[in-house]
C-alpha positions as CSV (number, residue, x, y, z in Angstrom):
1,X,30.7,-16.7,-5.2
2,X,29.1,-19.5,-3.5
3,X,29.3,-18.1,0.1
4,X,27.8,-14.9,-1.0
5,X,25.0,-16.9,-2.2
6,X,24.6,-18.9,0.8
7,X,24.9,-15.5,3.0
8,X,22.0,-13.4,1.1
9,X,19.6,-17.2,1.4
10,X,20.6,-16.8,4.9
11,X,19.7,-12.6,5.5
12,X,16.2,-13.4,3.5
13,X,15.7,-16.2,5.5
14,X,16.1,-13.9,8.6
15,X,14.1,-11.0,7.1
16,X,11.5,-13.1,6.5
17,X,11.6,-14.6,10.0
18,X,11.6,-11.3,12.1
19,X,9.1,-9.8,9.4
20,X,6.4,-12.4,10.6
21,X,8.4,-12.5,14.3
22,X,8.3,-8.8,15.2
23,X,4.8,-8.2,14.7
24,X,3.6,-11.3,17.0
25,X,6.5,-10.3,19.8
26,X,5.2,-6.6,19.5
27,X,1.3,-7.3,20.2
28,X,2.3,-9.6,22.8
29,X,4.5,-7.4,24.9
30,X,2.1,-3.8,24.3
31,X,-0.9,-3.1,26.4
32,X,-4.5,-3.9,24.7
33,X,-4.8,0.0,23.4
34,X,-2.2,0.0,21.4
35,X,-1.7,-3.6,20.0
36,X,-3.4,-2.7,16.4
37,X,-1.0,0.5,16.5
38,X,2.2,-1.6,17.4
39,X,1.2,-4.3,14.3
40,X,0.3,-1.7,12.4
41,X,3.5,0.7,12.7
42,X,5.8,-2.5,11.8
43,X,4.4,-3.2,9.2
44,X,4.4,0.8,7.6
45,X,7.8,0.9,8.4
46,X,9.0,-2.1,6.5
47,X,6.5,-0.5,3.6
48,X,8.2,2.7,4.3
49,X,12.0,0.9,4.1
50,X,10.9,-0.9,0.7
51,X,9.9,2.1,-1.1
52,X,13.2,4.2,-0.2
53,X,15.3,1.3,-1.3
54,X,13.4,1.7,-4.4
55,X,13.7,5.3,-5.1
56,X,17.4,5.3,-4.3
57,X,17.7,2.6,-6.3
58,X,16.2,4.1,-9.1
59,X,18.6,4.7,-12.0
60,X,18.2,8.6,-11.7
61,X,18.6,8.7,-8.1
62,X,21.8,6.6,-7.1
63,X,21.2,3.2,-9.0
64,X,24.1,4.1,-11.6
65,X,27.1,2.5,-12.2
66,X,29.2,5.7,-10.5
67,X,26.8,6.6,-7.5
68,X,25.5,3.2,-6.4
69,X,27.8,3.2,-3.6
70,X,26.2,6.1,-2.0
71,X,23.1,4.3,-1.8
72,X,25.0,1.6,0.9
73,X,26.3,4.3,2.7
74,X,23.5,6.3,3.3
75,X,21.9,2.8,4.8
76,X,25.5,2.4,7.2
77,X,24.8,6.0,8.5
78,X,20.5,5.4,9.7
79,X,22.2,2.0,11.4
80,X,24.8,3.9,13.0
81,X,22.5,6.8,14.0
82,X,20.2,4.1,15.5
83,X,22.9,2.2,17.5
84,X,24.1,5.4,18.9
85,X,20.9,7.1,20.2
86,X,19.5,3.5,21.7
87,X,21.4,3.8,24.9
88,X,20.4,7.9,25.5
């Protein structure tokens, strides 16, 4: 029990990191025109990731005791999708 502890203080720490990271490498690396629409974009998408972990989570979506699984799975298969269409 204590590793699992010390492994989700170590994933916040690293959300937290590349949440304030990202943006910062993002207006650095994008031409002047779209620097507010690179920031900007992160930071919808993280909005946009927080509200469907909610509504999944909800209790009659798949945050019961019998579907709750689903809701990791459906997560595994957008990481997949995205690893697999990076290198087309």
């Amino acid at each position: 029990m204590k590793s699992v502890v010390v492994c989700l203080h170590v994933s916040v720490l690293c959300a937290g990191i590349n949440t304030g990271i990202a943006p910062m490498y993002l207006s650095e690396i994008s031409t002047v025109g779209l620097r507010g629409l690179c920031g900007t974009f992160n930071q919808l998408c993280i909005t946009l990731g927080v509200l469907t972990s909610t509504v999944v989570g909800l209790n009659t979506v798949l945050g019961r005791s019998d579907t709750w699984q689903y809701a990791f799975g459906e997560n595994t298969f957008s990481i997949n999708r995205v690893i697999h269409t990076q290198g087309k």
